[in-house]
VOLUMKE-656875 format. One record per residue (C-alpha): chain; residue number from 1; y, x, z. Coordinates in Angstrom, 2 decimals, padded with zeros to 5 digits. Layout:
- unit|pos|yy|xx|zz
- A|NUM|Y|X|Z;
...
***
This chain:
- unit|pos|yy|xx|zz
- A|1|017.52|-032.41|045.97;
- A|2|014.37|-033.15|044.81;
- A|3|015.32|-035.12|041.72;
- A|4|017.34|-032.42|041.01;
- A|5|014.95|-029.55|041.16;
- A|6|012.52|-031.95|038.86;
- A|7|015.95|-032.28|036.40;
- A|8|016.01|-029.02|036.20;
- A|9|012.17|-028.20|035.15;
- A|10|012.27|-030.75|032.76;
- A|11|015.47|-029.81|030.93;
- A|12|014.97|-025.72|030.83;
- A|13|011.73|-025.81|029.03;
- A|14|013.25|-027.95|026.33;
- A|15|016.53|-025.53|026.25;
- A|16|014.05|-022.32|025.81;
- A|17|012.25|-024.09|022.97;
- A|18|015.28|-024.64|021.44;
- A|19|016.28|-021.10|021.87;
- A|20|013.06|-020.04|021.26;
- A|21|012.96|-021.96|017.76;
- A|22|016.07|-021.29|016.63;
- A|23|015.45|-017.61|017.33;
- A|24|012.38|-017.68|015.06;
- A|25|013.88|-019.55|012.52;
- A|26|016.83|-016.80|011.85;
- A|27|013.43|-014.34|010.70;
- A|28|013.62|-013.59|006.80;
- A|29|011.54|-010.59|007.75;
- A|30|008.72|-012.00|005.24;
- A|31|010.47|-013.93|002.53;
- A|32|012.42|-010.06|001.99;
- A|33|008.85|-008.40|001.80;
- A|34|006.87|-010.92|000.45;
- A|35|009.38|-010.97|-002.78;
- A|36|009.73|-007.00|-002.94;
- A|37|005.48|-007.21|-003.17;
- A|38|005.84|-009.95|-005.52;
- A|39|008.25|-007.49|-007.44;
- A|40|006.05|-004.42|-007.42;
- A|41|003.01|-006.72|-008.16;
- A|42|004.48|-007.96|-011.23;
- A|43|005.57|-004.47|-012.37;
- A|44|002.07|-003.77|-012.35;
- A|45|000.92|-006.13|-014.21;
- A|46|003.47|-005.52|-016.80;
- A|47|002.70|-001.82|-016.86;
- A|48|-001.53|-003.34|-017.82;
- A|49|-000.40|-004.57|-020.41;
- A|50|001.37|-002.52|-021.78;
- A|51|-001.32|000.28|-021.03;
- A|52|-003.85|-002.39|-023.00;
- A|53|-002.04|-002.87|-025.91;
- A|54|-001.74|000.66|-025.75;
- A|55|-005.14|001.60|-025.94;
- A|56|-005.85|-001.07|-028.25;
- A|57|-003.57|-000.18|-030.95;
- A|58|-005.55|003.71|-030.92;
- A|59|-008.80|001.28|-030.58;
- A|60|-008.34|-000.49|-033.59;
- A|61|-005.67|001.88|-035.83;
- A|62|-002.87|-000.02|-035.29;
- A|63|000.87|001.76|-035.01;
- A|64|001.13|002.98|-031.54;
- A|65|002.37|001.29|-029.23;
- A|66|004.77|003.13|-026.29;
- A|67|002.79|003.71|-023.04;
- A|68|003.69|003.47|-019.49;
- A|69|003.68|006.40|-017.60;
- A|70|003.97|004.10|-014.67;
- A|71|000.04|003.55|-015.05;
- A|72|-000.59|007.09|-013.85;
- A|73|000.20|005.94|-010.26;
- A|74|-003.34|004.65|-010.31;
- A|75|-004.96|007.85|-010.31;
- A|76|-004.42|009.51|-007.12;
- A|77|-007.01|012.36|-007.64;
- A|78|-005.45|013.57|-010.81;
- A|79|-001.66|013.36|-008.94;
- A|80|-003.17|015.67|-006.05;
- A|81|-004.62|017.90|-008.17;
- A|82|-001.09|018.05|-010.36;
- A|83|000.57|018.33|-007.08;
- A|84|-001.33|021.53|-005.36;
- A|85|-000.81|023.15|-008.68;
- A|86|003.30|022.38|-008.41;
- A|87|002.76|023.48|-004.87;
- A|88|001.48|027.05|-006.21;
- A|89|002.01|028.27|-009.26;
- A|90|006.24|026.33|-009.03;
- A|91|005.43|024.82|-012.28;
- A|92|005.48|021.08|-012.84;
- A|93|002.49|019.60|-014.67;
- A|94|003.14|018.30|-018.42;
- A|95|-000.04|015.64|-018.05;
- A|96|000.42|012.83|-015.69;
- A|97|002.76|014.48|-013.98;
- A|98|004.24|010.15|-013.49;
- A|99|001.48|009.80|-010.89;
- A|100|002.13|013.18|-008.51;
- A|101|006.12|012.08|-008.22;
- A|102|004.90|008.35|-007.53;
- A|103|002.80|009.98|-004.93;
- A|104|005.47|011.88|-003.59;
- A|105|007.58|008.67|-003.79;
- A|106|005.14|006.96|-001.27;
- A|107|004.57|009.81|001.17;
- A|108|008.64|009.53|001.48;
- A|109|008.28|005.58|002.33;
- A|110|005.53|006.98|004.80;
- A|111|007.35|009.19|006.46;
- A|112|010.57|006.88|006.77;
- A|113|008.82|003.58|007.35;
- A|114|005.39|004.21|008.37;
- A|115|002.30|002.92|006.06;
- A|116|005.62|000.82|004.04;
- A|117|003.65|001.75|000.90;
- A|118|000.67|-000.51|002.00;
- A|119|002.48|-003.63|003.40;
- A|120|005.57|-003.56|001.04;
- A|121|004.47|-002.42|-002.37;
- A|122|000.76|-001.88|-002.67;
- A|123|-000.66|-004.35|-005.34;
- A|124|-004.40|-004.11|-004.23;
- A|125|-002.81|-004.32|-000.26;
- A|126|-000.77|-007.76|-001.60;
- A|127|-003.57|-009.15|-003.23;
- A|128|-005.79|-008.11|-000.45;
- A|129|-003.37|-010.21|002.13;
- A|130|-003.34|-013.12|-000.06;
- A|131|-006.92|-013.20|000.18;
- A|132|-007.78|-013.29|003.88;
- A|133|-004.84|-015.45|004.72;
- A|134|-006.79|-018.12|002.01;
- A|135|-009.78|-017.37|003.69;
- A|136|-007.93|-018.54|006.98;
- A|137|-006.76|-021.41|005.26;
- A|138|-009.66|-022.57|004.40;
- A|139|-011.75|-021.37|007.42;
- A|140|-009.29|-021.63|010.02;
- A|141|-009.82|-018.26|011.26;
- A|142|-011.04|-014.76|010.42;
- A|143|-013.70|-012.89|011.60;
- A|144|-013.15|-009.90|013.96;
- A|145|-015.83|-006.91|013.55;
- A|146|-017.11|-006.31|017.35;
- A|147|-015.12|-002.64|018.24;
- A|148|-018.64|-000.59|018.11;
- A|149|-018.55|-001.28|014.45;
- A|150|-014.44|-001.64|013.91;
- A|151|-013.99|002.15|015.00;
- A|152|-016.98|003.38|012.26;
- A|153|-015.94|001.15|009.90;
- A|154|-012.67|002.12|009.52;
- A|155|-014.03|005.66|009.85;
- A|156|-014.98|005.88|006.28;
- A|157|-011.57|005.82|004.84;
- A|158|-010.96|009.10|006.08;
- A|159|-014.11|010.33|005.29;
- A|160|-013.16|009.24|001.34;
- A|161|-010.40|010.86|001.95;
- A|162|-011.40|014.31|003.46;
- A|163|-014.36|014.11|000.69;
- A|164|-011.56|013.55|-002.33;
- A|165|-009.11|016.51|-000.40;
- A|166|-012.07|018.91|-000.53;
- A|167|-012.79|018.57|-003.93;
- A|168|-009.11|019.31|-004.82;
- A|169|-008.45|021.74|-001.91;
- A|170|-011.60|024.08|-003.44;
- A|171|-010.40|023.89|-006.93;
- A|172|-008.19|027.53|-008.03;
- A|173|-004.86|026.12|-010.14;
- A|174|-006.64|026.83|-013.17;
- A|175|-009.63|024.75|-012.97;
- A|176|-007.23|022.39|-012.33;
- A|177|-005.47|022.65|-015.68;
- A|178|-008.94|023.05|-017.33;
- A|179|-009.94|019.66|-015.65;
- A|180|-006.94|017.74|-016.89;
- A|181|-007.09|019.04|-020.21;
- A|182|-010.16|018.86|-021.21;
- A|183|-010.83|015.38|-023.05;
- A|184|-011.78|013.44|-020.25;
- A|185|-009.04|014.62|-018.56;
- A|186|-006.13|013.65|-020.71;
- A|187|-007.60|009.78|-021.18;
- A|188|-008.71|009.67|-017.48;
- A|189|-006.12|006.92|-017.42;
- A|190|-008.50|005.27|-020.04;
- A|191|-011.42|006.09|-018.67;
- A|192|-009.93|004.12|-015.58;
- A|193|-009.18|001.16|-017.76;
- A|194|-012.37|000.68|-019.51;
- A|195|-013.88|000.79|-015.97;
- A|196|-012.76|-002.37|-015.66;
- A|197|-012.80|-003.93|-019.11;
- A|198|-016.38|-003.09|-019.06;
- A|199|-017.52|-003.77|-015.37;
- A|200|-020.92|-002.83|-015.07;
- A|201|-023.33|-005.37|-013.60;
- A|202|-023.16|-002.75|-010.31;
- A|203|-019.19|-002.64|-010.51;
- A|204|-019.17|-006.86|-010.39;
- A|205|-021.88|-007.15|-007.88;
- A|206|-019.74|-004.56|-005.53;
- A|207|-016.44|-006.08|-006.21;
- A|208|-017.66|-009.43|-005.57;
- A|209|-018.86|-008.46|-002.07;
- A|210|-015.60|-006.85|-001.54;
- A|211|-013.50|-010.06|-002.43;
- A|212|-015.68|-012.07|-000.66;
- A|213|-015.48|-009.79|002.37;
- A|214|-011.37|-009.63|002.22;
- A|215|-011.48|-013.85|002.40;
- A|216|-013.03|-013.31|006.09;
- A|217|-011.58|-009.83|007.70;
- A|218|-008.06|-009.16|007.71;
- A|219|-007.50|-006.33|004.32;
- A|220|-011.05|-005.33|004.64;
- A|221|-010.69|-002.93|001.53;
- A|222|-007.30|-001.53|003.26;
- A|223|-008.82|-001.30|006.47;
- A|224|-012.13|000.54|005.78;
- A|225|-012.26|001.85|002.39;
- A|226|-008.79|002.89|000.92;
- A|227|-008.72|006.41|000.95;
- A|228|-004.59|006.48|-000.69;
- A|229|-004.07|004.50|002.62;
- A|230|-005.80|007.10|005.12;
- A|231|-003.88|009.77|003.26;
- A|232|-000.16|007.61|003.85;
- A|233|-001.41|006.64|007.54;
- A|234|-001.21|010.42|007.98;
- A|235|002.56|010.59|007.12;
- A|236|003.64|007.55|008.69;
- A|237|002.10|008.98|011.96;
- A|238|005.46|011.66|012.16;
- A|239|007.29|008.25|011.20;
- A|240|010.53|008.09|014.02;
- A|241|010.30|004.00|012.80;
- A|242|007.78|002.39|014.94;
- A|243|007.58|-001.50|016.56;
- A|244|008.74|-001.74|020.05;
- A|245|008.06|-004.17|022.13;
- A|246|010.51|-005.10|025.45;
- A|247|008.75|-005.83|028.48;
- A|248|011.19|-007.88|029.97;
- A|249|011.87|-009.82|027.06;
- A|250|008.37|-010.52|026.41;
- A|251|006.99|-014.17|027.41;
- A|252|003.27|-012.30|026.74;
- A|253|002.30|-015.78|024.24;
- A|254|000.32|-013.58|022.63;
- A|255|001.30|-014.13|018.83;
- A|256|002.67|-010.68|017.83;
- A|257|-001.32|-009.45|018.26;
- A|258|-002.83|-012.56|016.20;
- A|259|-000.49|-012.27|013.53;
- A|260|-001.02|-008.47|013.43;
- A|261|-002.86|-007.55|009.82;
- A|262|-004.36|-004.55|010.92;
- A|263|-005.69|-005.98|014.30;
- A|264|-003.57|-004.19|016.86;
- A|265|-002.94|-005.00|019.99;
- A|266|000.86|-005.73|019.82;
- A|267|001.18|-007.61|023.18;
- A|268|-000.59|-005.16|025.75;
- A|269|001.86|-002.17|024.31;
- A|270|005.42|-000.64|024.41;
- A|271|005.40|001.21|021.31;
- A|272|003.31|000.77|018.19;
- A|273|002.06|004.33|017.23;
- A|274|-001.04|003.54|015.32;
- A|275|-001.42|004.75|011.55;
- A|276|-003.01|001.69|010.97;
- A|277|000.70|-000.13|011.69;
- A|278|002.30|-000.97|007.97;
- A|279|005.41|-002.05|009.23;
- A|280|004.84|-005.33|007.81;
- A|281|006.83|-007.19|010.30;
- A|282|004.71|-010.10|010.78;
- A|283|004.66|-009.82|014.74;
- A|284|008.38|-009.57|014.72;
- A|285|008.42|-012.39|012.83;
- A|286|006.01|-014.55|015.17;
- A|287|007.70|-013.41|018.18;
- A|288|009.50|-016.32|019.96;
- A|289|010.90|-014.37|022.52;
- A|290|014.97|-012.92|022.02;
- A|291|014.75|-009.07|021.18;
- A|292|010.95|-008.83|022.73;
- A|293|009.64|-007.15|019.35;
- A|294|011.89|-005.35|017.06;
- A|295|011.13|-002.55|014.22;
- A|296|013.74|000.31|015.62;
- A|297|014.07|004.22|015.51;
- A|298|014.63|004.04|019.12;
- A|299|015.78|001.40|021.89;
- A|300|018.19|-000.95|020.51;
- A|301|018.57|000.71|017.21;
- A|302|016.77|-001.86|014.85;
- A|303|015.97|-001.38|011.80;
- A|304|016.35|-004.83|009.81;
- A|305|013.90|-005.51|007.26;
- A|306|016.49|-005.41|004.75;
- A|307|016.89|-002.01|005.17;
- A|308|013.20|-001.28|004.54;
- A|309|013.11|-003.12|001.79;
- A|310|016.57|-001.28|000.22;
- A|311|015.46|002.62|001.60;
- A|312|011.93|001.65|-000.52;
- A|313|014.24|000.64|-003.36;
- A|314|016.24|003.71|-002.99;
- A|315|013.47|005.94|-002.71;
- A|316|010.61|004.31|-005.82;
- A|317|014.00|004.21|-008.43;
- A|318|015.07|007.56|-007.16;
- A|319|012.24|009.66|-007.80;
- A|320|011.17|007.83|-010.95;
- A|321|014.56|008.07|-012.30;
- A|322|015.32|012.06|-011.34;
- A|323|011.52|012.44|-013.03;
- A|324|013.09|010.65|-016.39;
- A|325|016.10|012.62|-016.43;
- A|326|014.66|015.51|-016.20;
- A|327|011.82|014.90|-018.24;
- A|328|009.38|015.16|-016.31;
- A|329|007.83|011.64|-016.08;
- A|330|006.05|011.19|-019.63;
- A|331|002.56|012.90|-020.07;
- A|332|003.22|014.16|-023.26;
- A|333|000.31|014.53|-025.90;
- A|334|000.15|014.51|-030.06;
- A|335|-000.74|011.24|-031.98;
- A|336|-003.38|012.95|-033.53;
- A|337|-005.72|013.80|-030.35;
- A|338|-005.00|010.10|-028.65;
- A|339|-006.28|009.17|-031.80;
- A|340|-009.61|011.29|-031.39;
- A|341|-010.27|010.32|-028.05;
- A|342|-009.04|007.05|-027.07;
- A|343|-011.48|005.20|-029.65;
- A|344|-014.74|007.45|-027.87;
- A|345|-013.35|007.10|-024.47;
- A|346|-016.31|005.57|-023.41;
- A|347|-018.74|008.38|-024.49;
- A|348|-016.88|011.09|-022.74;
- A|349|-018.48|012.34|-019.61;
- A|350|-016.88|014.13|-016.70;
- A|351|-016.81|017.65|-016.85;
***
C-alpha cells in the first residue's frame, strides 16, 4: 500500500504539469494582440509620414501632397470640442471632424471590451509595453510604487482629464467654431507636429524622464498621466466584458497578478471590475490552471481573443469607412490658406 500511495504522488504531479503545459501552450491570446498593435502601430507611422511630407511640400512650395485625415486622431481636445458641438447644434464639423469619429470609434471598443483601445491599438500604450517589459529584461524586475503613492499617482490622469473636460464643457458651440477656425486652429495638427520636430530642450528633458520611467514601472505614462485613457476607463467601466476568475479552478500560483500590466490583483478576486483592466489578456494567458481565468460576458460565456481582436476590426473600419462615404472624414480647407499658414506655423500662438 505504501508503495502505491508514493506511485501515486509521484506520477500525478507529472500528469498535471503535463496538463498544465499543454493547457498554456494552446494560448494565442498574445500573438492575436500583439500583431493587431503591431498593425495599428504601423498605420501610424505610415499616417507621419505622410502628414510630414505633407507639411513639407507647403514648407518648401512643392505640389501638395494628399494628407491623412487619420492624423487627426491625435488631437483629442479638438475631437471633443467637434463632438459637443455635433452633440448640440446636430451639425457635423467640416474641420477635423476624422478625429471626433475616431474618438467615437474607441469609446465603442470601450464600452464592448473594456480599456481595448489601450491594450489592443494604442501606439503610445504598445510602445509604452515594449518598454517596461525591456526594462524587465534587462533588470529582471520592475519597480512597484508603495500604494500611498500608487493611488495619487494615478490620480492625476483624471485630474488631466477633468481639467481638459472643463475647458471644453465651458466653451458655448460657437467659441468652439471660432477656436478651430481661427489659424491656429485649422493647423493645430501642425502645430502638434512641429512640437516634436522641434523638441524644446524642456520637451526632451521631460520625455526622457518619461522613457526612462516606463523602462522601470509597468506603462507609467498609461498609468498616471494619459488623460485619453482616464476618459476610455470611464466607458469600459459599463463594459458587460470583464476577466473572471474560477475559484475552484484556481491553483492560486499567483501568475495572473504578476503578469497583470496595470498591477491588479488578479488572484485574490472573482471578477475584474477595475477601469484600469485593458483586457489585454496576459493573465489568461499565464494562467496554468484549466478554465481558472477566462475573458467572458458572464459564467462560461468566453469571449476568445479572436473575437476582440475582429469586433475592434469591425468597429475602427466601420466608423472610418461610414465617415468616408459620407464625407465626412476629410477636413476640408483651400490650397491657398494651407499655403499661408503651414510655412508660419510656428509663429502662430493660441488664441
Amino acid at each position: 500500500m505504501a508503495m502505491v500511495a508514493e506511485s501515486i504522488q509521484t506520477q500525478f504531479p507529472r500528469k498535471l504539469k503535463k496538463k498544465l503545459v499543454r493547457r498554456a501552450g494552446k494560448n494565442r491570446s498574445q500573438i492575436i494582440r500583439h500583431t493587431v498593435q503591431a498593425v495599428f502601430l504601423l498605420l501610424n507611422v505610415w499616417m507621419g509620414v505622410g502628414f510630414y511630407r505633407f507639411v513639407r511640400g507647403y514648407e518648401t512650395g512643392a505640389p501638395p501632397l494628399p494628407r491623412p485625415a487619420g492624423v487627426e486622431g491625435w488631437l483629442p481636445i479638438a475631437s471633443l470640442m467637434n463632438l459637443k458641438d455635433w452633440i448640440l447644434s446636430g451639425e457635423i464639423p467640416r474641420l477635423h471632424p476624422a478625429g471626433m469619429f475616431l474618438l467615437l470609434a474607441f469609446v465603442a471598443m470601450s464600452l464592448l471590451f473594456r480599456k481595448a483601445f489601450c491594450g489592443w491599438l494604442c501606439p503610445v500604450g504598445t510602445i509604452s509595453e515594449q518598454l517596461w517589459k525591456a526594462g524587465r529584461q534587462a533588470f529582471g524586475r520592475t519597480l512597484t510604487p508603495p500604494r500611498w503613492l500608487d493611488i495619487p499617482l494615478r490620480g492625476l490622469k483624471y485630474l488631466l482629464l477633468g481639467l481638459f473636460l472643463y475647458a471644453v464643457g465651458s466653451m458655448p458651440v460657437e467659441a468652439i467654431r471660432q477656436f478651430l477656425g481661427s489659424p491656429y486652429g485649422i493647423i493645430s495638427d501642425v502645430k502638434m507636429l512641429n512640437f516634436f520636430r522641434f523638441l524644446s530642450v524642456t520637451g526632451a528633458g521631460v520625455l526622457v524622464v518619461i522613457v526612462a520611467l516606463s523602462f522601470a514601472v509597468k506603462n507609467f505614462w498609461c498609468r498616471y498621466l494619459c488623460p485619453y485613457g482616464a476618459l476610455m476607463g470611464f466607458f469600459s467601466a459599463a463594459s458587460p466584458v470583464r476577466i473572471r476568475r474560477s475559484e475552484s479552478a484556481c491553483i492560486d500560483c499567483g501568475k495572473c497578478a504578476k503578469a497583470c500590466p496595470s498591477m491588479l490583483p488578479v488572484d485574490q478576486l472573482i471578477q475584474i471590475r477595475s477601469v484600469e483592466c485593458t483586457a489585454c489578456l496576459e493573465c489568461v494567458a499565464v494562467c496554468p490552471a484549466e478554465s481558472a481565468l477566462e475573458l467572458s460576458v458572464a459564467p462560461r460565456r468566453v469571449v476568445p481573443a479572436w473575437a476582440v481582436a475582429a469586433g475592434i476590426a469591425v468597429l475602427f473600419l466601420g466608423t472610418v469607412g461610414w465617415a468616408k462615404y459620407t464625407g465626412h472624414w476629410d477636413t476640408v480647407v483651400p490650397d491657398g490658406v494651407y499655403r499661408e499658414l503651414i510655412p508660419r506655423a510656428s509663429s502662430l500662438s493660441h488664441p
